[in-house]
C-alpha positions as CSV (number, residue, x, y, z in Angstrom):
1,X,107.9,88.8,56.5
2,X,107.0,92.0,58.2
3,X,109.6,94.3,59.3
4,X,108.1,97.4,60.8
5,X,108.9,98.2,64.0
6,X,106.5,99.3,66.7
7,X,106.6,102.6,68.7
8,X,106.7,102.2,72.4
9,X,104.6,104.4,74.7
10,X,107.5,105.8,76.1
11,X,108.8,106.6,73.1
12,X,105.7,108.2,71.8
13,X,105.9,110.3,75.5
14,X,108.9,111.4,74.5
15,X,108.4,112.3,71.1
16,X,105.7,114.3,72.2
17,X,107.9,115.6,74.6
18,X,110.2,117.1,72.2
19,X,107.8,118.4,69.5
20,X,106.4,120.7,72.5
21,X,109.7,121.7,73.7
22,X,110.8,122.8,70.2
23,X,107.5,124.4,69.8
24,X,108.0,126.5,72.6
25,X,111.2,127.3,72.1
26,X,110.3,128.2,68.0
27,X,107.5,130.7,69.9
28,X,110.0,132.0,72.4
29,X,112.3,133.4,69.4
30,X,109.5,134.5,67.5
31,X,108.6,136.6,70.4
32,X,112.0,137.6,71.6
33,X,112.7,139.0,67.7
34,X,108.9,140.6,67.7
35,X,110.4,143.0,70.8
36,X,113.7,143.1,68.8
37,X,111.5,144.7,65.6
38,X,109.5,146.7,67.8
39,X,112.9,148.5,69.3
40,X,113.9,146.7,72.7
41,X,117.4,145.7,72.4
42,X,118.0,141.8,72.3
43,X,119.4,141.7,76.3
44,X,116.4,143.7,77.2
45,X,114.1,140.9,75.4
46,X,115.9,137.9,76.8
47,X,115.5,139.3,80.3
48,X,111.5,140.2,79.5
49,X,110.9,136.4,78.3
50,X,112.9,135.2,81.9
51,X,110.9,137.6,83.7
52,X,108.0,136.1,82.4
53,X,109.5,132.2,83.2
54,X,110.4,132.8,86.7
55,X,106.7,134.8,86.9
56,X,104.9,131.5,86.2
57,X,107.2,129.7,87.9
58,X,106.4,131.4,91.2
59,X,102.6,130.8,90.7
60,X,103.2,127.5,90.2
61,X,105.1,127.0,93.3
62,X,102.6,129.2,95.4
63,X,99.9,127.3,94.1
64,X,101.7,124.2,94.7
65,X,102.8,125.1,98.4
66,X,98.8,126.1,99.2
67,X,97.6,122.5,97.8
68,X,100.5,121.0,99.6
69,X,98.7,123.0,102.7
70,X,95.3,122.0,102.3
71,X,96.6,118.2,102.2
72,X,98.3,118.2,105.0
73,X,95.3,120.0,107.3
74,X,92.9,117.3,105.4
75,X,95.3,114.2,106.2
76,X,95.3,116.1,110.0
77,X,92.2,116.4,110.5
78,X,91.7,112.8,109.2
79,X,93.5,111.8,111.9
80,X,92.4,113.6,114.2
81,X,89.3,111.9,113.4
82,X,90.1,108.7,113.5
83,X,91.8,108.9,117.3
84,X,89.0,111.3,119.1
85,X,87.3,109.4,121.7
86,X,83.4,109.7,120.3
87,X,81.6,107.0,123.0
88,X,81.3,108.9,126.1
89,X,82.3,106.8,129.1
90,X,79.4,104.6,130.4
91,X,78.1,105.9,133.7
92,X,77.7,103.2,136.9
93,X,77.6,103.5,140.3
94,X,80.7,103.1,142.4
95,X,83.4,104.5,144.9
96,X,85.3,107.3,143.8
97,X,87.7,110.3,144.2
98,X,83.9,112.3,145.5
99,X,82.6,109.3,147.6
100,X,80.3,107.0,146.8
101,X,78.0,107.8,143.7
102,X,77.3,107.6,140.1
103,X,80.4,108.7,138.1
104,X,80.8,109.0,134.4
105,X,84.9,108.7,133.8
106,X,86.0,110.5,136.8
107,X,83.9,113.5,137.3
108,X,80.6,112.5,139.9
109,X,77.6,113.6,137.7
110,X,75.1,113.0,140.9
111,X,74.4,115.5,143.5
112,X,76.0,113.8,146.3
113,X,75.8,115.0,149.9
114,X,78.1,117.4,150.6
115,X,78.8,116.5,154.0
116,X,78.7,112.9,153.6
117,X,82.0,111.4,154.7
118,X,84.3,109.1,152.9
């Protein structure tokens, strides 16, 4: 009978998860005493190493906010795009606001007489 039990992914995630975690936090003490031994007093190290966190921090979120920015000018655009009129309105021959002539939309794109009436 086999008995061994099999690791989910999640649990794997998470394991992994907390290996890096403790990892950093193992390099953030070594790093906090390394300042300590070189003669910066233990408050002055802890608020270096948060200096440093809310530094990349920052970046991240400015570097989020332009990506954010550039997907919401590309989903615009996109838009845009898709609702712009690109056929230009067929031109015929018929009675408008200019008199009698060859119209494309609205605007009368024959000469016309100028004195013709209506």
């Amino acid at each position: 009978m086999d008995t061994t039990t099999r690791i989910s992914t999640a649990e794997r995630f998470g394991r992994l998860l907390g290996l890096g975690w403790r990892a950093y936090a193992r390099g953030e003490l070594q790093v906090s005493k390394r300042l300590a031994s070189q003669g910066v007093p233990i408050t002055g190290a802890v608020a270096l190493l948060w200096l440093v966190k809310l530094t990349a921090l920052g970046l991240l979120l400015y570097a989020a906010f332009w990506l954010a920015m550039l997907v919401v000018f590309l989903v615009a655009g996109a838009w845009v795009a898709r609702n712009a009129e690109w056929d230009e309105p067929e031109t015929e021959w018929r009675t408008g606001p200019a008199g009698f002539g060859l119209y494309r939309g609205d605007i009368r794109i024959d000469v016309g007489d100028p004195y013709e009436e209506d």
